[in-house]
N, C-alpha and C positions, 0 to 999 in steps of 0.2 A: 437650740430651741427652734423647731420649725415655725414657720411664718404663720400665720393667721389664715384659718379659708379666704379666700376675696368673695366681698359681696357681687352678687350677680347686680347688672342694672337692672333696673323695673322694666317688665314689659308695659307695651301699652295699653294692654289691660289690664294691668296691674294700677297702672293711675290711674285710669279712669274709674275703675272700682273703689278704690281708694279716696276720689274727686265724690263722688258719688254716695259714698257711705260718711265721708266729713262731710257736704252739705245736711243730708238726712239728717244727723247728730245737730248740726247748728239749728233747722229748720223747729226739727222733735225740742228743743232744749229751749228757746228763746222765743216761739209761740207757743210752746207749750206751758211753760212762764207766764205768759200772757193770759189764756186759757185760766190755769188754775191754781195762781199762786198770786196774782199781780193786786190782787184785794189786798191780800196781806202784806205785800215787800214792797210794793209801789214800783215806781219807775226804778229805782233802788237794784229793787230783786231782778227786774226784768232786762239790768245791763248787764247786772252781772253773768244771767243767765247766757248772755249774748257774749259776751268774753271770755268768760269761761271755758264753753262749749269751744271756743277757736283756739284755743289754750289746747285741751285736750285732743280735737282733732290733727293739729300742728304737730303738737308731741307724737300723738301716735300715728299718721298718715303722712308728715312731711317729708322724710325719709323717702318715701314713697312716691308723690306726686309732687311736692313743693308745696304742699296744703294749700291751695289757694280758697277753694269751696263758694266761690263767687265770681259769674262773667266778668265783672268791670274788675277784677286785680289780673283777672287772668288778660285780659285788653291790656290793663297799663302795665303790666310786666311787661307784655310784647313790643309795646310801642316804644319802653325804655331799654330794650335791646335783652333781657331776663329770660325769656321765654320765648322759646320757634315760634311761629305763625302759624307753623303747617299741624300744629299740636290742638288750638286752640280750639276751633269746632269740636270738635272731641270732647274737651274739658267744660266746654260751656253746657252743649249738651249732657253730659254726667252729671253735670252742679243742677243744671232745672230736674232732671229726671228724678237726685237724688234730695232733692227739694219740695218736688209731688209728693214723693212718696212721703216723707215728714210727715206731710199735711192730711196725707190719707190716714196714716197710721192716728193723728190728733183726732181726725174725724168718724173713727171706730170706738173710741173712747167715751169722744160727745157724745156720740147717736146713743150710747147707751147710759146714760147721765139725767139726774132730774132736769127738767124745764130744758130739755133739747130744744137748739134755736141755731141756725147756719148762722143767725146775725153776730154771732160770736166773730166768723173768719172775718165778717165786714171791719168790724170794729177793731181786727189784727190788722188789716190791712193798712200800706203804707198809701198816702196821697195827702190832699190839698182840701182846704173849706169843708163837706160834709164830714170828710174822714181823719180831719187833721185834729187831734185830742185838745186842743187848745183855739181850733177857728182858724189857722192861719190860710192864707191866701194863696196861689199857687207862684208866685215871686217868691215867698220865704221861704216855699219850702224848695223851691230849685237850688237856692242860694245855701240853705241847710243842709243840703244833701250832696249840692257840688263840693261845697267845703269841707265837709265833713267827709266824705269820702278817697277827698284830694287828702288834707292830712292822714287818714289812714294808711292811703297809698304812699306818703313821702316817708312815713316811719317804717313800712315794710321794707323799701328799699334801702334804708338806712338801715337797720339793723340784719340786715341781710348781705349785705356789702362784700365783698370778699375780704380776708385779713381783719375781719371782727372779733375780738378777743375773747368777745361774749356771744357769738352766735347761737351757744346754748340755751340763752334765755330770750331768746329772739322770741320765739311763740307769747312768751309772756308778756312782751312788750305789747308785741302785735295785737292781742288778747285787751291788754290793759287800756288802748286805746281805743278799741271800739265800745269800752264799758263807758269813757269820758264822752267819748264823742252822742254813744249812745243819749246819757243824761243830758245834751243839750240838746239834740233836733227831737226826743223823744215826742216831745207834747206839740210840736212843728210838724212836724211827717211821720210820725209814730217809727221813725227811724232805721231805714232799711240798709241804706248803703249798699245795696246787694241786692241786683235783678230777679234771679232765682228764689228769694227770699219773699222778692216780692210775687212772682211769677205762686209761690206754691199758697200764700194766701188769697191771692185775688178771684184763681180760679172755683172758689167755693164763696165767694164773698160777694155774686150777687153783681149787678149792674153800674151799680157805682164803683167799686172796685172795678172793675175789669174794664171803664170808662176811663180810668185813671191813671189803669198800669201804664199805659203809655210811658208817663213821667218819671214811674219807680223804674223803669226801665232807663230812659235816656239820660236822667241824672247823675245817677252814680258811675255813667261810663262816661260822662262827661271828664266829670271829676277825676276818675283814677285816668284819663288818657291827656287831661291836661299835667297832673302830677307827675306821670312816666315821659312827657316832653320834658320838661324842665328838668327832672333831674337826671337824665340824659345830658342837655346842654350845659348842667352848671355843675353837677357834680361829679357827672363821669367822663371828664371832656381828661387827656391826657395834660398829665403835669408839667408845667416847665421846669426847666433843670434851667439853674443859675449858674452864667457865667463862670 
């Protein structure tokens, strides 16, 4: 029996297309949830729609780029030794790019929709006190966002690990965690964990938004670059062999 073709490696535009077209799918999937389903499925429908959509990207794009679809996994990848450095502007770049566009494509849909109103993107958007669905202050929401996005980040790298027996269902994992995490900072910071995420709602979202992204921005790279230190130092430190 002859061998198998060998897979070619992914050019680099190959992942960045890839980065690019799984952010777009997360951005389209998870405000667009927001947008026109969240009356009826609640915060519920709008994790899932958010786990989901990384599920699916993962599966179908991983292979390809490592799915990340978000600045701060692709930071704390690197900082945990995961990902080149020299890759990274690339990918972050792809992820906003492929993030805008999400949010253009939502905003062709509206514009043609009864009772057209930008204050929709406002009301997506991730932040603190006017923007935060529940009042919170901008303390809870750093702390909800660093956290939240730190545990995302330590089950990536855990189900990612090399000699995973289950690495197949890693996406699912990875998936299943941002639906949990989702459900708790949701009504806190309307739950971004993800710069470009935040980046493709604000830019339509008006003054207060864009006042704020600041925060959606340095939180979650907070988080995923504190997660990618530590599990560097505690879990990928080499083993001792016993005497």
């Amino acid at each position: 029996m002859s061998d198998p073709t060998p897979v070619a490696t992914p050019s680099t535009a190959q992942k960045l297309t890839a980065e690019l077209i799984g952010t777009f799918i997360l951005v389209f999937a998870v405000v667009g949830a927001v947008f026109f389903s969240s009356a009826g499925t609640g915060l519920l429908g709008v994790a899932f729609a958010l786990g989901l959509s990384v599920v699916v990207g993962a599966y179908a794009f991983g292979p390809i780029s490592g799915g990340h679809f978000n600045p701060a996994v692709t930071l704390g990848l690197a900082i945990a030794g995961r990902f080149a450095w020299r890759e990274t502007l690339g990918y972050i770049a792809a992820q906003i790019v492929g993030g805008i566009l999400g949010s253009v494509v939502l905003l062709g849909i509206l514009s043609s929709g009864p009772g057209f109103d930008m204050v929709a993107f406002t009301k997506a958007s991730t932040g603190y006190d006017e923007l935060s669905p529940g009042g919170f202050g901008i303390g809870s929401f750093f702390i909800v966002e660093i956290v939240s996005t730190a545990v995302f980040l330590f089950v990536i790298l855990g189900v990612t690990s090399a000699g995973r027996s289950a690495s197949n269902l890693a996406p699912l994992a990875i998936g299943l965690t941002l639906t949990v995490v989702l459900l708790i900072a949701g009504n806190v910071s309307n739950g971004s964990f993800n710069p470009a995420r935040s980046i493709a709602t604000a830019i339509f979202g008006g003054q207060i938004a864009l006042s704020q992204l600041w925060a959606s921005i340095v939180a979650p790279i907070v988080g995923a670059l504190l997660a990618g230190v530590i599990y560097k130092a505690v879990f990928d430190r080499p083993a001792k062999i016993a005497a």
